[in-house]
N, C-alpha and C positions, 0 to 999 in steps of 0.2 A: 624663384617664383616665375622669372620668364620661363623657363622651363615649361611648366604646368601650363601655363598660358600657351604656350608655343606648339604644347601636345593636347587642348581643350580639353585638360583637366581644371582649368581656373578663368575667371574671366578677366577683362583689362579693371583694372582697382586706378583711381586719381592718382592716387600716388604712382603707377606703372604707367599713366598717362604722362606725366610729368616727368619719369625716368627719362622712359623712348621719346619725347620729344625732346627734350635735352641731348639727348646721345643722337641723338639721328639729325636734329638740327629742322623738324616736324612742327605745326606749332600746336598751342597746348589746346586740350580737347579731339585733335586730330583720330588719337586711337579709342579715346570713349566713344567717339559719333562711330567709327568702324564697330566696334563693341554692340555698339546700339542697332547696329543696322542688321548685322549678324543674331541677335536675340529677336529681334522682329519678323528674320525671314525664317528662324527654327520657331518662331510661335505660329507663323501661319501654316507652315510644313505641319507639324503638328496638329493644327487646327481644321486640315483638312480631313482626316481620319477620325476626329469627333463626329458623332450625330449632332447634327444641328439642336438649338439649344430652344428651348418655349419662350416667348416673351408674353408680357403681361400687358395686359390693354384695360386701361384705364377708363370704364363708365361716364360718360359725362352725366351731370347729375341735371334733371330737371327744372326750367326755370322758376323760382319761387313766386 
């Protein structure tokens, strides 16, 4: 499994947090928050080549 992870065919699992922080001496949550931060900056890489997206605007309704 580190494997796959190691070549970004998989992403860090709790359980692979908990591994490499054990064997590395790391503490736990360490490589989910890298995990997380790594998914965040390929969502906005991503999200730059979107067309911007329509938002909905809500009517305020007339006082009664």
């Amino acid at each position: 499994m580190l494997h796959r992870v190691l070549n970004d065919h998989a992403a860090v699992s709790a359980d692979m947090d908990l591994r490499l922080s054990n064997a590395l001496g790391t503490s736990p949550n360490y490589w989910l928050a890298l995990q997380t931060q790594r998914d965040l900056w390929r969502a906005r890489e991503l999200a730059k080549d979107r067309p911007p997206t329509m938002r909905v605007v809500k009517r305020e309704t007339a006082p009664a």
